[in-house]
C-alpha positions as CSV (number, residue, x, y, z in Angstrom):
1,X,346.5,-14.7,77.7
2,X,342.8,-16.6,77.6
3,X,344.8,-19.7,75.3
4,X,347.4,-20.1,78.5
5,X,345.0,-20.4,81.2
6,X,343.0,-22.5,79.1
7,X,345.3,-24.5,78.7
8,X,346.3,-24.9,82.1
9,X,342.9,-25.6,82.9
10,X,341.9,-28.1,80.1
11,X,338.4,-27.8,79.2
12,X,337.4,-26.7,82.6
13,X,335.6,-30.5,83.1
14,X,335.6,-32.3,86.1
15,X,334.3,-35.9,85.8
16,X,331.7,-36.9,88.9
17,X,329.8,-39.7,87.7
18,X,328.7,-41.4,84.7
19,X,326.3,-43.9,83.7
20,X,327.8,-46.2,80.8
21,X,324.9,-48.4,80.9
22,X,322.6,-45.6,79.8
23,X,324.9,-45.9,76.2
24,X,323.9,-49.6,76.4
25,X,320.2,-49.9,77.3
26,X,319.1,-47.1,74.8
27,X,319.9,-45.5,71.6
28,X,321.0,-41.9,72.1
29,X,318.9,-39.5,69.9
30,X,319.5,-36.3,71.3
31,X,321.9,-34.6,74.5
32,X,321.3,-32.0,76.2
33,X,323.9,-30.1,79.1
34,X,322.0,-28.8,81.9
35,X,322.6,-27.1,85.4
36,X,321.2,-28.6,88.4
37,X,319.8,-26.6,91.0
38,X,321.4,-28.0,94.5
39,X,322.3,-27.4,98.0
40,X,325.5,-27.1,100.1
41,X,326.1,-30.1,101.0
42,X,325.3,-31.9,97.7
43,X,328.0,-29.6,96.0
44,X,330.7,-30.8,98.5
45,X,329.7,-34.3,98.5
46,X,330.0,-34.3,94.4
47,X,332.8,-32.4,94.9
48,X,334.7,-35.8,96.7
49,X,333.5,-37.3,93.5
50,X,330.8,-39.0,95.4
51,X,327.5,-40.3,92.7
52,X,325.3,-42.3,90.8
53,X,323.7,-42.2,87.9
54,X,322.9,-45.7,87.1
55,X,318.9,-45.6,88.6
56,X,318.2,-41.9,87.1
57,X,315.7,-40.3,84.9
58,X,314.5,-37.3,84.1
59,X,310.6,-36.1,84.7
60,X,309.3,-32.9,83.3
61,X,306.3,-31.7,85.3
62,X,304.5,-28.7,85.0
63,X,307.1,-27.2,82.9
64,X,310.2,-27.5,84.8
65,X,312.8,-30.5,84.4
66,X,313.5,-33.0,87.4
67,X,316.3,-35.1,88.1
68,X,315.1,-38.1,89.9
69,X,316.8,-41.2,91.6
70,X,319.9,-39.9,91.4
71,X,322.4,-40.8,94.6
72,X,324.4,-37.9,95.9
73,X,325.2,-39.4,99.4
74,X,325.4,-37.6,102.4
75,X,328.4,-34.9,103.2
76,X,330.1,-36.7,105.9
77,X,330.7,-33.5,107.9
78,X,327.6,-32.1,107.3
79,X,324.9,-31.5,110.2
80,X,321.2,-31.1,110.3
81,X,321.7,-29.4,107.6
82,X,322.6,-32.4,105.1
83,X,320.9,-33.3,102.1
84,X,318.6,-36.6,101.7
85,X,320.6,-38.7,99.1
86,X,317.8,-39.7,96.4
87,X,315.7,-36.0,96.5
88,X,314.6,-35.1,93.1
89,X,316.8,-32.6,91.8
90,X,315.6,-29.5,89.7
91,X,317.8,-29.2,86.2
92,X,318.2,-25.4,84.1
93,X,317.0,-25.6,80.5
94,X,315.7,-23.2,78.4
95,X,312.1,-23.1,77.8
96,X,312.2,-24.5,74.3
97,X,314.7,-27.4,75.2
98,X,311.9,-28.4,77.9
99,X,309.2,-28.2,75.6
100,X,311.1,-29.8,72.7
101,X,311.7,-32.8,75.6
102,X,308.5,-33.1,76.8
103,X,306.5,-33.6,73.6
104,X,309.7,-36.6,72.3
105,X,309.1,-37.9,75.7
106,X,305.8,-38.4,75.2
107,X,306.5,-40.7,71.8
108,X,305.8,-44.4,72.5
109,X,309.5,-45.8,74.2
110,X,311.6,-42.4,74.5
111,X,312.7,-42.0,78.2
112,X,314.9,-38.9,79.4
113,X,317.9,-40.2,81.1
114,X,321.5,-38.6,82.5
115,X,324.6,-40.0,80.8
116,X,327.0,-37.9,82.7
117,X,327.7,-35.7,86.0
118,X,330.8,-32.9,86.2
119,X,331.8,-29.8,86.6
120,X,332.2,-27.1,84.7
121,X,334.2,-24.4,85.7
122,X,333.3,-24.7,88.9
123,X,329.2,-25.4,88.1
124,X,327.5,-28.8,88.6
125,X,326.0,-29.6,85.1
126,X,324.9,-32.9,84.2
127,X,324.6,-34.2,80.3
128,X,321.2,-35.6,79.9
129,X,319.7,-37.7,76.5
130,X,316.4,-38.1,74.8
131,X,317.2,-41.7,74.3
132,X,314.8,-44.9,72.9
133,X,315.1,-48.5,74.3
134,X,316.7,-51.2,72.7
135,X,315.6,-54.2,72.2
136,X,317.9,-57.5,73.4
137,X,319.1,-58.1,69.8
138,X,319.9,-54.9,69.3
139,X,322.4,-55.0,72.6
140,X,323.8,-58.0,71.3
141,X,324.4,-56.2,68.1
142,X,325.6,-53.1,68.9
143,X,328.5,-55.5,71.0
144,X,329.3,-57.5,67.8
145,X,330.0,-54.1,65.9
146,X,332.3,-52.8,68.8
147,X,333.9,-56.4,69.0
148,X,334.6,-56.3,64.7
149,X,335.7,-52.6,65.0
150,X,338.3,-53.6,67.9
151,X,339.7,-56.8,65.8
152,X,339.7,-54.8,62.9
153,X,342.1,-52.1,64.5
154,X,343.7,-54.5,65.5
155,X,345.0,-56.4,62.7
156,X,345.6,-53.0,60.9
157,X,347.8,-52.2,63.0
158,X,349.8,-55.1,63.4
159,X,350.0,-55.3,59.6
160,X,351.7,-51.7,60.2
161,X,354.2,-53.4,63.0
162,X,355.0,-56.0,60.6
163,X,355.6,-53.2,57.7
164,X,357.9,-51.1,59.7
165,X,359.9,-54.3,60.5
C-alpha cells in the first residue's frame, strides 16, 4: 500500500527555488538538507513558488544556523501580519552537522551557501553546501569539460543512428 501512494506522490519534492550559480561560483564539498524555521505568510508565498536564492548564505552564530539574504517576497493577501522579504531565517540541523559546519567554515575560502529550496512532504527544507570558491580558470574549465562531455554524447550517439540505419 506505502509503494502506491508513493508512487502517486513521486518523491514527495516540490521544487521552489534554486540557485544554479551556486554550482558555478564554488566547488561543492559537502550538502546538507535542512528545515527552515518560518512564518505563515512565508509558507504561502513559497508555496506560489515565489524565491531566491541567488544572494544567500548561511551564518552560524552562537550555535544555531542562519539563513540570510534569501528573498521570500511578500504574501500578496497578507496583512499586518506579512513577513519582511530578506529577514534572516533560522535553519534545523543537528548539533554535530552545525559544529562540523562551523569549524570547515572557518578554513581559509569555504563559504556555506543554499543550492536548493522545496518541499518535502509538505515541509520547507532547503539543501545547503559547504562549498570553496573557484578561481576564473577553474569556471572556464569546469565549462570546457561540460562542453567535451556534451559533443562527446553527441557523436556517440549519432554513430548509434548511423548503426541502426
Amino acid at each position: 500500500m506505502a509503494k502506491a501512494k508513493d508512487k502517486d506522490k513521486g518523491d514527495g519534492r516540490k521544487l521552489v527555488a534554486q540557485n544554479k550559480k551556486a554550482r558555478h561560483d564554488y566547488l561543492i564539498i559537502d550538502t546538507y538538507e535542512c528545515g527552515l524555521v518560518l512564518t505563515g505568510t512565508e509558507v504561502k508565498s513559497l508555496r506560489q513558488g515565489r524565491a531566491s536564492l541567488v544572494d544567500g548564505f548561511v551564518q552560524i552564530d552562537g550555535g544555531e544556523a542562519w539563513l540570510h539574504n534569501v528573498h521570500v517576497p511578500e504574501y500578496a493577501q497578507g496583512t499586518w501580519t506579512n513577513h519582511s522579504a530578506r529577514r534572516k531565517r533560522k535553519l534545523l540541523l543537528h548539533r554535530a552537522e552545525i559544529d562540523k559546519l562551523e569549524s570547515k567554515s572557518q578554513e581559509t575560502g569555504h563559504t556555506i551557501v543554499p543550492l536548493v529550496m522545496y518541499f518535502k512532504d509538505g515541509r520547507a527544507k532547503v539543501e545547503i553546501a559547504l562549498a570553496k570558491g573557484k578561481k576564473e580558470y577553474d569556471k572556464r574549465q569546469t565549462l570546457r569539460e561540460k562542453q567535451d562531455t556534451r559533443e562527446t554524447n553527441r557523436a556517440i550517439s549519432a554513430a548509434r543512428r548511423r548503426q541502426r540505419a
